[in-house]
N, C-alpha and C positions, 0 to 999 in steps of 0.2 A: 498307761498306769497299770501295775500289777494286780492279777487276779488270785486271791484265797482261794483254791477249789479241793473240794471236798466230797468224798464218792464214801459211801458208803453201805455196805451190802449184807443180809443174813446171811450165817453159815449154817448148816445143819453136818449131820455128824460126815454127810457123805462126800461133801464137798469142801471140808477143813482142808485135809489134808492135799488136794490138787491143788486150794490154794498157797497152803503153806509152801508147796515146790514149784509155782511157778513167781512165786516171790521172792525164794529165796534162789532161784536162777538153776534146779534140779531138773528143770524141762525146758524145752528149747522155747525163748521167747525172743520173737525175732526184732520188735523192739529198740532190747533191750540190750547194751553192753554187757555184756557177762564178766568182764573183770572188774566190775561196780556190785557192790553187795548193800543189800540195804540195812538196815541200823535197827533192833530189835530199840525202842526205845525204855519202853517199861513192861515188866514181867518178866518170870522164865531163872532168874538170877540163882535163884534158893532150890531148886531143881536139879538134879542129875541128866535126866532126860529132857532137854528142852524144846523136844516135836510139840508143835502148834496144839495138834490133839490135846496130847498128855497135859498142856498146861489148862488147858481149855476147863478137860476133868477135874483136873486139880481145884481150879476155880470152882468146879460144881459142887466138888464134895457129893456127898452119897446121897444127894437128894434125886430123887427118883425123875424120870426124865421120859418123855413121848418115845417113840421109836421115830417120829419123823419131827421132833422138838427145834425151835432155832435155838444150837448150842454159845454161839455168840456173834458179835458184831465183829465185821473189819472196816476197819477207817483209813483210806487213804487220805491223805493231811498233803497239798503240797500248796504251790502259787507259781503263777506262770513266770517264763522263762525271763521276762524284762525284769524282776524284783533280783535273779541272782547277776544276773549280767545288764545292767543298766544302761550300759553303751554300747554292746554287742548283743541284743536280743535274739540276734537269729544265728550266732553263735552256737549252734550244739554239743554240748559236750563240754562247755567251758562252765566258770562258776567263780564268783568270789567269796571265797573262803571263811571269808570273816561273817559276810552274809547269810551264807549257808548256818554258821555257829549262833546266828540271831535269831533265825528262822527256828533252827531245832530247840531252841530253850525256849523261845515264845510258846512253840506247839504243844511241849513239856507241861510247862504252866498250865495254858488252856485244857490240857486232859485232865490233869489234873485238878484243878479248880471245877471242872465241870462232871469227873469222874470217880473223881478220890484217885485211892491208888489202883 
């Protein structure tokens, strides 16, 4: 039976930006396939500059901030590997398609319901 798992971590200003590069595949993570990029889902859109940072601030707006403040949360959203491949679980790297398109509008929903925009 498939597992919802969910990680999620405070960033401070110092550590944004190593995340945003090792998510977005700018630093070697070994992992990780590096010709898979992952899916900005919501934010960033209405921006010139879309570095994690800069949206971050953006969100903050000029309200004054700690020097060692958590600037914001990162949310890993996935479910294990038998939800996208149901008869090949230990399949790596494979995925059904359709499922994957289920999984990211549910996730969508739920940020939203739970987060605004």
């Amino acid at each position: 039976m498939p597992k919802a798992i969910a990680r999620i971590s405070k960033l401070k200003a110092s550590n944004i930006a190593a995340s945003e590069q090792h998510t977005t595949r700018q630093r070697d993570t070994l992992n990780a396939d590096p010709a898979k990029h992952n899916i900005r889902l919501i934010g960033g859109s209405d921006l010139q500059d879309s570095r994690l940072e800069v949206l971050v601030r953006h969100r903050i707006g000029d309200q004054p901030t700690r020097k060692n403040a958590v600037l914001c949360v990162e949310m890993l959203l996935t479910v294990s590997p038998d939800y996208f491949r149901p008869h090949q679980p230990g399949q790596a790297g494979r995925w059904d398609d359709t499922r994957l398109e289920r999984f990211q509008w549910a996730v969508q929903q739920w940020l939203s319901e739970q987060y605004s925009d």
